[in-house]
C-alpha positions as CSV (number, residue, x, y, z in Angstrom):
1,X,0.0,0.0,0.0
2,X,1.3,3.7,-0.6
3,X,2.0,5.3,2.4
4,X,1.9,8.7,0.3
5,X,-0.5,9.5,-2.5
6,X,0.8,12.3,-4.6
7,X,-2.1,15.4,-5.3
8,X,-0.4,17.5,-7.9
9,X,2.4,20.3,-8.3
10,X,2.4,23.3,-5.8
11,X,3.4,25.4,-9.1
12,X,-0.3,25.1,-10.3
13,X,-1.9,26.2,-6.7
14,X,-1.8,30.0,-6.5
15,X,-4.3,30.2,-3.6
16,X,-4.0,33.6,-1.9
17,X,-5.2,33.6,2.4
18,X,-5.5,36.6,4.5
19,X,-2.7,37.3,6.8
20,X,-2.7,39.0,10.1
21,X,-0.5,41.9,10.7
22,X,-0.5,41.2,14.8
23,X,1.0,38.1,15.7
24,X,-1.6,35.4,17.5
25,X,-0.7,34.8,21.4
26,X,-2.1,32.3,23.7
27,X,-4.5,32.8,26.3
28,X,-7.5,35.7,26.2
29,X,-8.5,36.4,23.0
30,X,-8.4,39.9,21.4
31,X,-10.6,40.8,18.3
32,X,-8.8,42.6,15.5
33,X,-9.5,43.3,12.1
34,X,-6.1,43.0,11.0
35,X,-6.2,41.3,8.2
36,X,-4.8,43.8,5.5
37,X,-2.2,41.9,3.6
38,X,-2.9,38.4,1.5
39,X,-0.1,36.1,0.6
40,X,0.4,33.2,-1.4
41,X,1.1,29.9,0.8
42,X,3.6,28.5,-2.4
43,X,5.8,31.7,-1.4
44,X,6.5,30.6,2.3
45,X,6.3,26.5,1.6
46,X,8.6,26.4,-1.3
47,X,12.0,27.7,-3.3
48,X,11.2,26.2,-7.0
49,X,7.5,25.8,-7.3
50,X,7.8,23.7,-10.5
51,X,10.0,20.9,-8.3
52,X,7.5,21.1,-6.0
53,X,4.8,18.6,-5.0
54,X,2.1,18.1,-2.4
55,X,0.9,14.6,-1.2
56,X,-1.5,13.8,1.5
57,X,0.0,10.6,3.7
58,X,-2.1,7.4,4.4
59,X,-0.2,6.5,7.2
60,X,0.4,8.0,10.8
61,X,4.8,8.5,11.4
62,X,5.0,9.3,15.4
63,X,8.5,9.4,15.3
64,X,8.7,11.8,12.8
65,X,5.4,14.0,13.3
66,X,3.3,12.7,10.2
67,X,-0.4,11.6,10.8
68,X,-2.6,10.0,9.0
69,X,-4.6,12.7,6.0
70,X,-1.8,15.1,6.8
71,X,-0.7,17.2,3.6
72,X,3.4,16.8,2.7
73,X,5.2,19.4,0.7
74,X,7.7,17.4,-1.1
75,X,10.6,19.5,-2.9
76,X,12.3,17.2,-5.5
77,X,14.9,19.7,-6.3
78,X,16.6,18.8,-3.5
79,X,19.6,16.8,-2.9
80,X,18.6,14.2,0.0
81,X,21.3,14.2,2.6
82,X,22.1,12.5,5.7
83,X,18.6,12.6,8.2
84,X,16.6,14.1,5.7
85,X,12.7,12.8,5.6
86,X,12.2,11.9,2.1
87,X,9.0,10.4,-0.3
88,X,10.9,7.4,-1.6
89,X,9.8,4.8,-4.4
90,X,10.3,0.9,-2.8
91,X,9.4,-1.6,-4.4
92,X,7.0,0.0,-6.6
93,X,5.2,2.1,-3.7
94,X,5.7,6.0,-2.4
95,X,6.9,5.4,1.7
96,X,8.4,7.8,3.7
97,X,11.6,7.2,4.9
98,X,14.6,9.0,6.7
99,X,17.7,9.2,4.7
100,X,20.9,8.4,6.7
101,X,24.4,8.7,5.1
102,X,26.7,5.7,6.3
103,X,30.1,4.9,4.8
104,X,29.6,7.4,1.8
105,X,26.4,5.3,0.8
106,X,22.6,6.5,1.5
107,X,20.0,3.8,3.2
108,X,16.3,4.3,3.7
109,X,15.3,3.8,6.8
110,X,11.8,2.7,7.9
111,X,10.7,4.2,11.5
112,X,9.3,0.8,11.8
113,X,12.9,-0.8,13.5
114,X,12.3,-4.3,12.6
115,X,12.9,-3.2,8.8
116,X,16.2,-3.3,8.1
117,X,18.0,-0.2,6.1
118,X,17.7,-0.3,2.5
119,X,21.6,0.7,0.9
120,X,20.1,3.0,-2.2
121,X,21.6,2.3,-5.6
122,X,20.6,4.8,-7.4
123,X,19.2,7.9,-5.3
124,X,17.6,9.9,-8.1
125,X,15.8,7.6,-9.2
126,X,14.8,5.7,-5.7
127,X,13.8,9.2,-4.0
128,X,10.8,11.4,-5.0
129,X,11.7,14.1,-3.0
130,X,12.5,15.5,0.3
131,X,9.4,16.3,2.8
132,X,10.2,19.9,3.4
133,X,6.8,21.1,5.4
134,X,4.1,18.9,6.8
135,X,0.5,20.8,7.2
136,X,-0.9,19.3,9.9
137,X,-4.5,19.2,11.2
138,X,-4.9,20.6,15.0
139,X,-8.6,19.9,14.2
140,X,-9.8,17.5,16.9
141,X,-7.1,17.0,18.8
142,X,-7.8,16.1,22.8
């Protein structure tokens, strides 16, 4: 099963939000009507919107702070290096995976630790991308 389902390139989502000019604290809440300026989420999330993906994940990642429907923004125009979190192809599927560099070789490795390291052949072909920001939802949570 894939553990990430690829949605589409970021370069063809322009969606403009409101931002607020006063920064949001904790604790009594203060109305304002400060919303004056809009901005375009692919300017904050991304460097090179045309290497850029997004992906929702089908699995829940504790150790690395991925849930389950949470959106991944994947950048494939960068080099994976050592403890990277990456969207890798294995054996046919998208799983995410944590790069580590050992003896001048990368290996994927599962944060499921009875799945032993996978030594990558051939990197660019073997990883998608690297997981550069993960939107996740605060909706619901006790």
């Amino acid at each position: 099963m894939n553990e990430v389902k690829i949605l589409g390139s970021i370069a063809d989502s322009q969606i403009s939000i409101p931002l607020a000019l006063e920064s949001v604290r904790a604790g009594y809440p203060v109305e304002t009507n400060a919303y004056v300026q809009s901005i375009k989420l692919t300017d904050y999330v991304t460097t090179n919107p045309a290497a850029t993906f997004y992906a929702r994940s089908s699995v829940t990642v504790k150790s690395i702070g991925i849930s389950e429907n949470d959106i991944l923004i994947i950048d494939r125009s960068i080099e994976p290096e050592h403890n990277h979190i990456v969207v890798a192809i294995y054996q046919g599927e998208h799983v995410i995976r944590r790069v580590h560099n050992r003896d001048n070789a990368l290996y994927l490795v599962s944060p499921d630790e009875t799945v032993k390291p996978v030594r990558l052949v051939d990197p660019l072909e073997q990883i998608f991308g690297v997981i550069v920001y993960n939107i996740h939802s605060l909706k619901g949570m006790k």
